[in-house]
Backbone bond lengths (Angstrom), bond angles and torsions (degrees), N, CA, C in turn:
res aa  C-N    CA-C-N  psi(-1)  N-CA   C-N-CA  omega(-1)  CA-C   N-CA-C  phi
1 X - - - 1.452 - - 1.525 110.19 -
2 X 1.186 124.10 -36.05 1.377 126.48 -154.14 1.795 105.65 -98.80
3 X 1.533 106.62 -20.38 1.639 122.71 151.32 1.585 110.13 -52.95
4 X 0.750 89.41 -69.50 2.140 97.10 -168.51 1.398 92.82 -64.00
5 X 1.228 140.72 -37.63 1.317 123.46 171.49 1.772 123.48 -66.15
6 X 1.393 108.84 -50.84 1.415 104.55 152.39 1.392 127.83 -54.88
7 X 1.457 125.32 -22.79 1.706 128.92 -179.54 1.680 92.53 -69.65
8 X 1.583 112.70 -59.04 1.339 105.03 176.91 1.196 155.85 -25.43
9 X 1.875 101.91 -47.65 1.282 124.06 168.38 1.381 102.05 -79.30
10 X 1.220 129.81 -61.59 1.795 103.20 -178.26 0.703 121.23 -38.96
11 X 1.272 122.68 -63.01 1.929 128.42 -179.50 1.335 109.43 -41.12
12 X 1.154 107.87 -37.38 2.180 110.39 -176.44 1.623 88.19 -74.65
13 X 1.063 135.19 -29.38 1.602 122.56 -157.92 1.509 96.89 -113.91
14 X 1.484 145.33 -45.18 1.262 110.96 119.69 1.559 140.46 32.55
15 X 1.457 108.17 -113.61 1.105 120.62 -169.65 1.409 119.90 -81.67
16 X 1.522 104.97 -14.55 1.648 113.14 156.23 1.439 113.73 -32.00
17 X 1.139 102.31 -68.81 1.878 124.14 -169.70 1.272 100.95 -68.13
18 X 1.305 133.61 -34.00 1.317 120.25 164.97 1.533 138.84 -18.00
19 X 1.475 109.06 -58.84 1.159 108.07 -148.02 1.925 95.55 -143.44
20 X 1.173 101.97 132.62 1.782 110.46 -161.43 1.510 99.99 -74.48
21 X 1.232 129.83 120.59 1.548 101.88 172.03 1.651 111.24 -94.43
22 X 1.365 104.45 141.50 1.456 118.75 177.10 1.143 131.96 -106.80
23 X 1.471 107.75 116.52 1.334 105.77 -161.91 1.792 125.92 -112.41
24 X 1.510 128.93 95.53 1.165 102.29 -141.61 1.968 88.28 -146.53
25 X 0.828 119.10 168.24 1.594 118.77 177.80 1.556 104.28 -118.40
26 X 1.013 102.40 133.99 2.011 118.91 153.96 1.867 106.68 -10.91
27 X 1.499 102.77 -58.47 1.448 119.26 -155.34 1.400 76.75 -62.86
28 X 1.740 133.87 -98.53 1.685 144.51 157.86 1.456 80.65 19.02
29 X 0.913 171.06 -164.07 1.411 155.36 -35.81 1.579 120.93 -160.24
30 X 1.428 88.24 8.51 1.936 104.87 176.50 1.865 106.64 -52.58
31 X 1.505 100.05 -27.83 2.099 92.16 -174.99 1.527 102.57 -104.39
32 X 1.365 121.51 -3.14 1.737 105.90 150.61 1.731 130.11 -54.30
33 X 1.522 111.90 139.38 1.450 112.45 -173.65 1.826 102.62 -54.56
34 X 1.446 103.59 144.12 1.273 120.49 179.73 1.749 111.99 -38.23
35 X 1.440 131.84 -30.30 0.758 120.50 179.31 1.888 142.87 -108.55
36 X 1.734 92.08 3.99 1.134 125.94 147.78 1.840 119.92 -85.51
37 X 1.058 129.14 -51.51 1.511 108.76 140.26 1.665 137.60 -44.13
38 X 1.596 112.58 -5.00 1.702 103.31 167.28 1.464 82.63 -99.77
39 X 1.236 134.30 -40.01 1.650 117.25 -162.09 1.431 112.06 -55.61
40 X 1.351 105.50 -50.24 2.152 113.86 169.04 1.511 114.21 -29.25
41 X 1.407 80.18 -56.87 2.007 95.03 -162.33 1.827 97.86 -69.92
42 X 1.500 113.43 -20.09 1.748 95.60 173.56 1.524 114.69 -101.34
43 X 0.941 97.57 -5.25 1.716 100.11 177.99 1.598 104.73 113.30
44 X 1.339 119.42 -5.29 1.380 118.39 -161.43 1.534 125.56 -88.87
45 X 1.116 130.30 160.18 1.829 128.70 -177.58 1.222 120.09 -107.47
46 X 1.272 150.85 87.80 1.538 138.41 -168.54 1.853 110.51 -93.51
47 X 1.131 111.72 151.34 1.377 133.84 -174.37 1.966 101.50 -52.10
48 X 1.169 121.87 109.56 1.231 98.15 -178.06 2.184 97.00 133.49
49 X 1.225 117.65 -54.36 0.857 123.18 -155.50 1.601 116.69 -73.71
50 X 1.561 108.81 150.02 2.174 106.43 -157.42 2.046 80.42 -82.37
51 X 1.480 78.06 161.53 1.858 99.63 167.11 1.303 106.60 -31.45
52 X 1.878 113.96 -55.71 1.369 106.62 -172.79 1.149 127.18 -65.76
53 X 1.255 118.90 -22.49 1.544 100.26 -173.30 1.585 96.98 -104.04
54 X 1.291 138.19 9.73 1.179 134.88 165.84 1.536 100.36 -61.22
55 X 1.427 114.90 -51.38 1.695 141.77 -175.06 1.759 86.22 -44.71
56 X 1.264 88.80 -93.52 1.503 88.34 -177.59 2.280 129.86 -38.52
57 X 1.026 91.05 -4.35 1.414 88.15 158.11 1.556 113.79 -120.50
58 X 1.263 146.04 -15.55 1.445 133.47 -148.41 1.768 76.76 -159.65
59 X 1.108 143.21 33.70 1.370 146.62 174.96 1.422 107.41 11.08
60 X 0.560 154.22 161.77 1.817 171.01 167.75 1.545 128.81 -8.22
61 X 1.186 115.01 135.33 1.682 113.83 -137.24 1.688 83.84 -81.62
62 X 1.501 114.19 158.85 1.651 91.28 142.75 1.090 128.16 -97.29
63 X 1.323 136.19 -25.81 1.563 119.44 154.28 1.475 117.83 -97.97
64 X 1.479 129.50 -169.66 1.708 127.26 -153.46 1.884 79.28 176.81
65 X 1.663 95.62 130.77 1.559 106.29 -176.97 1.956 75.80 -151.31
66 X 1.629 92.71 124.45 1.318 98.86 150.52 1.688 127.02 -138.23
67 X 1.263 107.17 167.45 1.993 107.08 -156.66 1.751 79.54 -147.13
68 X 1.569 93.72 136.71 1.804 99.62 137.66 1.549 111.96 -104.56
69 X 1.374 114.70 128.78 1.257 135.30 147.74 1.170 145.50 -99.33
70 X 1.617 134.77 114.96 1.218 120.97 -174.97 1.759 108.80 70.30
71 X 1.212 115.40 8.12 1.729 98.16 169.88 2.172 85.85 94.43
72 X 1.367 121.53 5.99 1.077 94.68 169.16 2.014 104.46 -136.39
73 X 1.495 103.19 149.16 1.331 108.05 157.94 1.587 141.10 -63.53
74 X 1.790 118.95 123.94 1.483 109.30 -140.21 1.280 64.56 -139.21
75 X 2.096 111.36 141.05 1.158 108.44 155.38 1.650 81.22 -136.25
76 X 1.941 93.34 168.33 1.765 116.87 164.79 1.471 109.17 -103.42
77 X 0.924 126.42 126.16 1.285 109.22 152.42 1.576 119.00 -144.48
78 X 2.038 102.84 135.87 1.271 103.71 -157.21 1.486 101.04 -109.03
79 X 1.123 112.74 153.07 1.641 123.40 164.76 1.565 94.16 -124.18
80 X 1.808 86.16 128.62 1.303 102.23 -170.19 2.156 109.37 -98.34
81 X 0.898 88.79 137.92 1.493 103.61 -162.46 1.809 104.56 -62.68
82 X 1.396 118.46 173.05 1.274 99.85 -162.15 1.545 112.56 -103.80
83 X 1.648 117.05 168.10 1.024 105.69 -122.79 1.759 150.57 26.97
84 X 1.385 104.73 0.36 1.512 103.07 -170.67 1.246 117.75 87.32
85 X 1.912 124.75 35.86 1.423 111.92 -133.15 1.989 74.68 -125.21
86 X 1.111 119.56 25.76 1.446 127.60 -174.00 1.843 101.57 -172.18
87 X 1.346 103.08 170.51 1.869 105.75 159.67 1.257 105.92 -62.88
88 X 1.298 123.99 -56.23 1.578 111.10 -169.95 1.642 109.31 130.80
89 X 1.425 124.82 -139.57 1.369 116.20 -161.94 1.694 89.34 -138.47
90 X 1.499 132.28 111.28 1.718 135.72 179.28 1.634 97.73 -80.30
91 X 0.811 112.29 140.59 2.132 122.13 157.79 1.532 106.03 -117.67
92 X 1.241 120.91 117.24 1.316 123.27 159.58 1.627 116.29 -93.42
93 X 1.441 107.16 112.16 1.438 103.78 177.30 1.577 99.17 -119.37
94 X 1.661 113.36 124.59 1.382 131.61 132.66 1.065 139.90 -58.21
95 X 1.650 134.97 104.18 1.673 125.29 -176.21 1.479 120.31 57.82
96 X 1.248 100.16 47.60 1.699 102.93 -176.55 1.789 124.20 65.40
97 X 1.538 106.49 16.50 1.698 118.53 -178.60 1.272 92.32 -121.57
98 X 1.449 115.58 151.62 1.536 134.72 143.05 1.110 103.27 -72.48
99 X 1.398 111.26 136.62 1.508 117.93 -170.78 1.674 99.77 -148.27
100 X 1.673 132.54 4.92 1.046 137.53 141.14 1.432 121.09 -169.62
101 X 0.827 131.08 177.06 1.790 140.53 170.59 1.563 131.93 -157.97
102 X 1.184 120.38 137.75 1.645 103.15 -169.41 1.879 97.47 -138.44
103 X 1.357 117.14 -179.37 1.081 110.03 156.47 1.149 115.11 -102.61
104 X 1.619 119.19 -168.23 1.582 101.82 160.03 1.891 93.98 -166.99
């Protein structure tokens, strides 16, 4: 009994960390182009898109690295994969754009 009760709570603490919850309204993103509002609503990131609405699809990085280069603003930001069982997912944004992403 006291197994399955401890299996329980990991798994609840676990899968807590899993998954970002996002919390955002219709109105929040009603004047984004039509096809950055379907990417939000699936969870997805397209090439092009500001910090915020990255936020609003994949909610909040866990780490944030920023640099000026060349006269321009460069951030990283990683979401780390679950349990930690890989690096995780990098975003390179230039000047407030996604301008690439990879896994690793």
């Amino acid at each position: 009994m006291r197994k399955g009760f401890i299996f329980v709570i990991l798994l609840f603490l676990v899968l807590s960390g899993c998954a970002t919850n996002v919390k955002y309204t219709l109105e929040e993103i009603k004047d984004y182009p039509e096809p950055i509002q379907k990417s939000i609503k699936k969870g997805e990131v397209l090439i092009g898109m500001t910090p915020a609405q990255v936020r609003y699809s994949w909610g909040s990085p866990d780490k944030v690295s920023t640099s000026y280069e060349g006269g321009k603003h460069k951030e990283l930001w990683i979401y780390t994969s679950f349990l930690g069982l890989s690096k995780g997912t990098y975003l390179f944004f230039e000047d407030g754009k996604l301008i690439f992403w990879t896994k690793l």
